[in-house]
N, C-alpha and C positions, 0 to 999 in steps of 0.2 A: 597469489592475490591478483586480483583482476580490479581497476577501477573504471568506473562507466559513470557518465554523468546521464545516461537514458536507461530504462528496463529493459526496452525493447533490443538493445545492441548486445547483452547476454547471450549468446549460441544458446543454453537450454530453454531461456524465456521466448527466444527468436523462432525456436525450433516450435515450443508449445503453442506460442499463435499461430502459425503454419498448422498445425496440427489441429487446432480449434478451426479454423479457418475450413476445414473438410470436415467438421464434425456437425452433428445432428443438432444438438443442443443448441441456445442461447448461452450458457454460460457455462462453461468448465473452470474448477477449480485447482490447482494441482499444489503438493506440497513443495519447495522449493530444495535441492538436494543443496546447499550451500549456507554456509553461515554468511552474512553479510549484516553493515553495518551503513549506516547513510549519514552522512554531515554537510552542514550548511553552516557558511561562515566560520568553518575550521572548528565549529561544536557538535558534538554526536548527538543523533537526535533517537537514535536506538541502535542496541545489537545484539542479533536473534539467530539462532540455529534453528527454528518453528517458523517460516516467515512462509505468507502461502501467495499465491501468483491467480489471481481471476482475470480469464480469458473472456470476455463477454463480445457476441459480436458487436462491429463497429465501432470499438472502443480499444484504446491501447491501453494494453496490459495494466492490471494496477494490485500492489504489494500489498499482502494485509498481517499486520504484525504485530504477536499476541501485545495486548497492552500490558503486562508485566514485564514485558523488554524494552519499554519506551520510557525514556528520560520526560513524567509529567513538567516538570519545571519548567519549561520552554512553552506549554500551553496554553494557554488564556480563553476563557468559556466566550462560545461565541452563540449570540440567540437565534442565528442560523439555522435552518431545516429543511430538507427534503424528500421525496418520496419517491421512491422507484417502485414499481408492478414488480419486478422481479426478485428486489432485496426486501424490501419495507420501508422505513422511515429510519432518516439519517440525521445524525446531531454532528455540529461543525466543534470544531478549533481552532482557532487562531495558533501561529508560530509568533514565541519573541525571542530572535537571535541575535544576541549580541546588540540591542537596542531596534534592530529591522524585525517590525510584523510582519507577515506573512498571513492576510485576510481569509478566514475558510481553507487552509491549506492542510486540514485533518478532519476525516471522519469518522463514525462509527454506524455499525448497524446494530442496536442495543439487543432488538430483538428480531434476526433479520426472518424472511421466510425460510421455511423448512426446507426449503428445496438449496438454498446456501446457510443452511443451519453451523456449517462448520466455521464461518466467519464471528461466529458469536461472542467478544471480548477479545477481539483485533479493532485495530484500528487501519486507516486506510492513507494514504500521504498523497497528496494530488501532485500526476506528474506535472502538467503545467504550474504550478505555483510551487513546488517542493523544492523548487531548484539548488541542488546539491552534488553528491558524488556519492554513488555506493560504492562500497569495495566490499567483495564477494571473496569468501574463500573455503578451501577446505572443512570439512568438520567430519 
């Protein structure tokens, strides 16, 4: 079991932006070879063997993770929204852990474009505001 408190200090996620980083595209997707689980404030906020890794340039890595592995209870509707050329239109979440929100620190792309169609019913955890610990392991 490996715990990291960044995505990016993962040797296979490390290796995958290196690897985007020479590639054609704006955005690559890759499926995550690792079960991993993420908590904040010693609360599990999901844990997935499906969890997928978008490489987009200029951007650090960000995890998207089916939402039927995610503990909704912790979430609070937030009337947040925004729009990216490349995904489509994004709906926020609010974190409540252990009494601490955590403002917009989940999203979705309900319906994203075709071209990242496989993020469809993941959800996305912001690494500046997600502030936690994954721990990655085996599966």
């Amino acid at each position: 079991m490996i715990k990291l408190h960044s995505l990016d200090k993962h040797p296979d996620i490390f290796s995958g932006l290196i690897s985007n980083l020479k590639a054609s595209g704006r955005i690559n997707i890759s499926k995550l070879g690792h079960g991993v689980s993420f908590f904040r404030n010693n609360t599990r906020l999901f844990n997935t063997h499906n969890a997928l890794v978008m490489f987009e340039k200029d951007y650090s890595p960000v995890m998207y993770v089916p939402k039927s592995d995610v503990f909704k209870r912790h979430f609070l509707p937030s009337s947040n929204s925004s729009f990216c050329p490349y995904k489509g239109n994004a709906n926020y979440w609010s974190l409540n852990v252990n009494d601490e929100i955590v403002i917009d620190a989940v999203w979705e792309y309900s319906t994203p474009i075709s071209d990242v169609g496989v993020i469809e019913d993941h959800v996305a955890f912001a690494n500046n505001q997600s502030e936690g610990a994954y721990f990655f392991y085996e599966i």
